[in-house]
N, C-alpha and C positions, 0 to 999 in steps of 0.2 A: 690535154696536156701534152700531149704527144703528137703530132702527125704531118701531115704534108707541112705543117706550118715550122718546119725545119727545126722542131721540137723546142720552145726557148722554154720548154718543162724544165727544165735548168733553173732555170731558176724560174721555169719553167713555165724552166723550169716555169720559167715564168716567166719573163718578160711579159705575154699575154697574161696570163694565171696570176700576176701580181698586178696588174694591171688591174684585173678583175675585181681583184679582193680589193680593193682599195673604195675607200668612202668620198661622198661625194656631198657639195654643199646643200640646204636647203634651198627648193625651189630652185638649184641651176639648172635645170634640166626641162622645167615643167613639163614631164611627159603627158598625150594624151593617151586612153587605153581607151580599148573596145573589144569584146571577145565573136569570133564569128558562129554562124548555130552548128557549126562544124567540132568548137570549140577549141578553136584555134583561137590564143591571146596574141592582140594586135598591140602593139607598143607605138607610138610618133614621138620623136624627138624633136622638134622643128628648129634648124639654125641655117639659116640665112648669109652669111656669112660668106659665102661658097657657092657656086653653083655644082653642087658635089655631095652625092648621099652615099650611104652605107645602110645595105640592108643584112641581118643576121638573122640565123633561122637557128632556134638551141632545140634539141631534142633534151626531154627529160630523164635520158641515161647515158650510163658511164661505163667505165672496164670494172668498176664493181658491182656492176648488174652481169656480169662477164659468165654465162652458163659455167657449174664448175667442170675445169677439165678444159674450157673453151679461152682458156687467158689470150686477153690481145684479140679477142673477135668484135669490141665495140671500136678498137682502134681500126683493126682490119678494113671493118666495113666503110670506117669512116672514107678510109682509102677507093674502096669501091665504086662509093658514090660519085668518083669520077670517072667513072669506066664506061657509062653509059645508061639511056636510058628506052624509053618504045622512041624516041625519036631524037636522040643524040648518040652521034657514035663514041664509041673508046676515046677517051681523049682531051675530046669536041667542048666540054663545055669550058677550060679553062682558054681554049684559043678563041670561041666568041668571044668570052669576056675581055682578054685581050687585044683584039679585033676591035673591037669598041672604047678602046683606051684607057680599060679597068683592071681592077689586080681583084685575085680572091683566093681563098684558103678556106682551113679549115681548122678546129683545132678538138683531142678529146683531154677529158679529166677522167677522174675516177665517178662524178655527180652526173657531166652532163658531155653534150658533141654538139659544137658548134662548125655551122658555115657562113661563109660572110663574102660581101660583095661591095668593092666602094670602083661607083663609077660615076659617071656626068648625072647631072640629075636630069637630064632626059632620058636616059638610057636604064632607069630604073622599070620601067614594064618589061622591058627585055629581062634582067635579071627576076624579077619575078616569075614572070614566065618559067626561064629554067630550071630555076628553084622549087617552084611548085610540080614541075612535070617528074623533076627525081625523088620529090618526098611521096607521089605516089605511081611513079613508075619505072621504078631502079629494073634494069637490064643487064645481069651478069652472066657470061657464060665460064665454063671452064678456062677457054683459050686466054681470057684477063686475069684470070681467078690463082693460075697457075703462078705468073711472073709478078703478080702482084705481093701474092705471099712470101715471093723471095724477098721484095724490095723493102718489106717490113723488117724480116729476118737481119738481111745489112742491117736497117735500121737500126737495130738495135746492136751488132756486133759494134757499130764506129759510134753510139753516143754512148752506149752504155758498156759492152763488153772493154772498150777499149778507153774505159774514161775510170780511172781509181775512184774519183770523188763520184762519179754516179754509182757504178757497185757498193760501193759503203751505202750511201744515203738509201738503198734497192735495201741492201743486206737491214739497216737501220729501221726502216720500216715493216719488215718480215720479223723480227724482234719487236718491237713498241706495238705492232697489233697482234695479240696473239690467236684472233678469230676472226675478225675484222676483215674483212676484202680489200680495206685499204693496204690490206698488206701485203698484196699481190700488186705488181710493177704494171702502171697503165698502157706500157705497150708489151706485155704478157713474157713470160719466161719460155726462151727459144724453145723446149720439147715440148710445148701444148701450141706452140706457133707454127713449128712444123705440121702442125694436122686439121689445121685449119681449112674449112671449107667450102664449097658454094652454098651446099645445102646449109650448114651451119650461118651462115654471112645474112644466106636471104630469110631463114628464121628469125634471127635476131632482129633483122629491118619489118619484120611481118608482123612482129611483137611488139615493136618499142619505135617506129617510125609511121606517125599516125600524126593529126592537127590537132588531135585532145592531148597531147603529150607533146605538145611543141609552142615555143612563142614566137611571133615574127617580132623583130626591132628593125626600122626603120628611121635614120638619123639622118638628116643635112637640110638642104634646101627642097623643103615638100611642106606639104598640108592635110591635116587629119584626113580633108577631104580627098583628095589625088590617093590618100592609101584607101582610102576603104573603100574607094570607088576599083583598085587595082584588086586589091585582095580580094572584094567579091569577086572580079572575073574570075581569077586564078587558084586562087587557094580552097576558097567556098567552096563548090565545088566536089571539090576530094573526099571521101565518105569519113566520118568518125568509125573508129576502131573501138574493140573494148581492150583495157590496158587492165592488165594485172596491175597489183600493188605494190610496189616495192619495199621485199622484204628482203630484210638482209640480217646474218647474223650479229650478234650482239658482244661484246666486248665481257670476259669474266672479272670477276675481282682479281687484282695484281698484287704480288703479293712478294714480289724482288725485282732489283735492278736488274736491267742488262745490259751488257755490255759488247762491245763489235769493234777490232781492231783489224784495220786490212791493211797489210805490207804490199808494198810495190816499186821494182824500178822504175817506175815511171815519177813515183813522189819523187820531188823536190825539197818541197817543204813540208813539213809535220800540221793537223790542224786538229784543231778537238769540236766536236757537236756534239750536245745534250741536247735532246728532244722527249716533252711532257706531252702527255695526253692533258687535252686543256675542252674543254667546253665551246662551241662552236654558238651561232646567234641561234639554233635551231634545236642542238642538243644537250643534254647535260646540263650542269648548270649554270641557264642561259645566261644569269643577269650578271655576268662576270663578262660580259664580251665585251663592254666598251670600256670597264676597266682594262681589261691588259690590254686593251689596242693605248689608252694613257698608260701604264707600265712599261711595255715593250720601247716607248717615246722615251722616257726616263730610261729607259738602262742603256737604249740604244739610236736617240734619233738626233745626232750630229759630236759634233766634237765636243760639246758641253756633258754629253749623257753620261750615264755615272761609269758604263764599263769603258767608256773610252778614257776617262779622262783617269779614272785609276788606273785600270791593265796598260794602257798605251801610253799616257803623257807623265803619270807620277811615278809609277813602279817601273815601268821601262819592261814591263812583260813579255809584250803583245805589240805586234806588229797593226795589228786589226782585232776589235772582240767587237761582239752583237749580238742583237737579243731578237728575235724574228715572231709574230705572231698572228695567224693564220686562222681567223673565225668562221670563212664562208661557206664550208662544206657543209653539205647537206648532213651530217652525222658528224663523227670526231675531229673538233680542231686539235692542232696541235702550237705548242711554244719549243722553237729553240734558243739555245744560248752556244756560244763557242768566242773561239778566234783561234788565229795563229801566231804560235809563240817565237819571238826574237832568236834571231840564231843559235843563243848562249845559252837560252831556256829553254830547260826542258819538258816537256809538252807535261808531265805530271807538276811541274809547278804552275803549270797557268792553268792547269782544273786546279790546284791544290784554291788561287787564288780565284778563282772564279765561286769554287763553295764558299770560300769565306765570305765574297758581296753577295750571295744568295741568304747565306747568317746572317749578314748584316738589317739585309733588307728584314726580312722577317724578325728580329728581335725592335729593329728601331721604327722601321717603316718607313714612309714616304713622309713627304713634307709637304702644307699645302702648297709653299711657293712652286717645288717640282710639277705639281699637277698642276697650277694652272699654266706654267709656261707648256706642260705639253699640249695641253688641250689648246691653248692659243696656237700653237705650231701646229696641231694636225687640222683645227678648222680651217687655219689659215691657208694652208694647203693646199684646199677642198676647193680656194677660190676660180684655179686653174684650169677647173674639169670642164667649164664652159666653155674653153676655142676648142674643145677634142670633137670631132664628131665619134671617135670608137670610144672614148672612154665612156661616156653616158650608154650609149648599147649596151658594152662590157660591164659596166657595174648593174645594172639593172637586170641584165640578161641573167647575170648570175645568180644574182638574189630570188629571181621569179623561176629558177632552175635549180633552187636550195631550200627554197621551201620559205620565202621572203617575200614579202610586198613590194610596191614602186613606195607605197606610204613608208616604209622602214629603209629607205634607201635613201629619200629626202627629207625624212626627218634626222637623219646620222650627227648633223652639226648638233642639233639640241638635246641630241642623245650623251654626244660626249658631252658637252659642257653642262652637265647636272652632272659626270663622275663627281665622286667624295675622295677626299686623300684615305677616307675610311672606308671607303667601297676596293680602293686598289690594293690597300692594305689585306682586306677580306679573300679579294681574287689571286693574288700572292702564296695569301695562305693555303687557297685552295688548288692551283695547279704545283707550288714546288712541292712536289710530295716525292723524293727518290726512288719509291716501287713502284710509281706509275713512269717509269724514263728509261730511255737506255743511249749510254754513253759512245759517239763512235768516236773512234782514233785512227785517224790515215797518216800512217808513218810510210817514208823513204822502206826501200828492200836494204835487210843487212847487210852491209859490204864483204863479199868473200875475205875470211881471213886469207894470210900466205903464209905459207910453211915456210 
């Protein structure tokens, strides 16, 4: 979520990370798979289209596999991994790729760390190559280890220390999990990021940087064949590790609201978010994930949906309101709702007016005409994902680094389009629950009175 990828964990946040979660049609993609006896999963996307691939390499951990004490070491490392390796210097490997007339990054979440490479599709054994030589022979000395840890440190003073709406949503999540690792900030809290270290960076990659713990994606103009003839070169190869389990603390029973107001001169404007603990496709209770991804459509997907057209077009509340939901983690999704209130309004009347359409829903429900227009607009959607060569990697990647199939990824359309207006109804009931949420408010700094 976080890292050289100039962090769009913003929304993180997303740009990529919403990217990710996003569903995709049936059979757009037809991936092939193959796993190597290394146990490395091999993905092929094939699109023709281009003479232009993109290969990704996801490792199966995140900054919440984050040793405790070690916040920001899966981020850190991620950063590393371009510092060198037994045969690339400090640097080296982003300026072959761009030598070669290719872009690449990286990005982590709290689940997974991804790298990625789109360049000519000739120039995909090169990028293999390099790929494969840093997943098993990272090269860090002190003398990188040093300035590299500073530039995380920044990192986080200018997106985070210095951004209101990211401290709140930091502060926001340190509330709504109150055991949870997700409740620790993916690129770690500056006093445990100051002490970050070689030794620590190359444990973590010694542990959790292995082919039995990783999938390759490979998407553009290739052939099942041209990959698996490459991977055996380069990846096979590389010895399987044994991987611990990932275990991670568990969530207690919730038992009050909370709540998170951060003042700043920096605010402008006043905005409100509510954020639920909601069930994820993997955790909890699962068969509530492709209703709210149809609810979250109804409350929040265009100028029809119920929060916009009440808070912003009928009541004159709301400048912006939305409903945001978030199933792909490997553990706890989460649901928000918010907006920001018209100048004249004050931020307690558009929560005052946001619980009453949260009342409403749950005493009347949904309607079937609401569910099937969303379910028509999110498959419809889905028709897109085919010219993307990253978006098929990035959904798929995700899922198979969440604890998901390529089969639950291309089955998505037929998934939503069996929701019931009685199933949304159900999942409704089961994430608004107000002891499982906590409320943030990013208000403007008081104006110094004058004597």
């Amino acid at each position: 979520m976080f890292p050289r990828l100039n962090l769009a964990r913003a929304a993180f946040a997303v740009g990529l990370l919403i990217a990710a979660s996003q569903p995709v049609a049936a059979a757009v993609f037809d991936p092939k798979t193959f796993t190597l006896p290394n146990g490395l999963e091999v993905v092929v996307i094939e699109n023709h289209r281009l003479p232009v691939v993109t290969q990704m390499v996801w490792y199966k951990v995140g900054s919440a596999d984050d040793p405790q004490g070690q916040s920001g070491v899966a981020h850190f490392l991620e950063h590393l991994m371009f510092r060198g390796s037994g045969s690339i210097a400090p640097g080296e490997f982003s300026r072959i790729v761009a030598r070669n007339g290719g872009r690449d990054n990286a990005f982590t979440s709290w689940d997974y760390t991804a790298y990625h490479q789109t360049v000519a599709a000739d120039r995909l054994e090169l990028v293999m190559k390099l790929e494969s030589d840093r997943m098993a022979n990272l090269a860090i000395t002190e003398e990188v280890v040093t300035p590299e840890r500073q530039v995380i440190i920044e990192e986080r003073r200018s997106r985070t220390d210095n951004n209101p709406a990211a401290l709140l949503n930091e502060q926001m999540n340190a509330s709504l999990f109150l055991n949870h690792p997700y409740r620790i900030p993916v690129i770690g809290w500056q006093h445990e990021m100051a002490t970050l270290t070689q030794a620590g960076a190359l444990d973590f990659y010694r542990r959790h940087y292995a082919p039995n713990n990783a999938i390759l994606i490979v998407s553009g103009d290739v052939t099942v064949e041209q990959v698996r003839g490459l991977a055996a070169k380069y990846y096979a190869p590389i010895p399987r590790r044994d991987i611990a389990p990932r275990t991670r603390l568990r969530e207690p029973l919730h038992v009050a609201a909370r709540r998170v107001v951060l003042e700043s001169d920096r605010v402008r404007e006043p905005r409100l978010t509510r954020e639920y603990l909601a069930p994820s496709y993997t955790t909890g209770d699962t068969q509530y994930a492709y209703a709210l991804q149809v609810l979250e459509t109804i409350l929040s997907g265009g100028a029809t949906s119920r929060l916009h057209k009440k808070l912003v077009e009928d009541d004159k509340l709301a400048v912006s309101a939305y409903a945001s939901y978030e199933p792909s983690a490997l553990d706890y999704g989460t649901l928000s709702i918010g907006g920001q209130p018209r100048s004249d309004v004050p931020l307690s009347k558009l929560e005052e007016a946001i619980d009453l359409e949260i009342a409403r829903l749950l005493k009347d429900g949904v309607t079937a005409d609401e569910v099937t227009r969303a379910k028509n607009q999110l498959v419809s959607s889905s028709d897109y994902a085919r010219d993307s060569l990253r978006r098929g990697a990035m959904a798929i990647g995700t899922a198979l680094a969440t604890g998901q199939t390529v089969a639950d990824v291309e089955s998505w359309p037929e998934r939503i389009g069996a929701v019931t207006p009685e199933q949304v109804n159900a999942a409704a009931r089961n994430v608004f629950n107000i002891v499982n949420s906590v409320t943030g408010a990013l208000l403007p700094a008081p104006r110094p009175s004058r004597s």
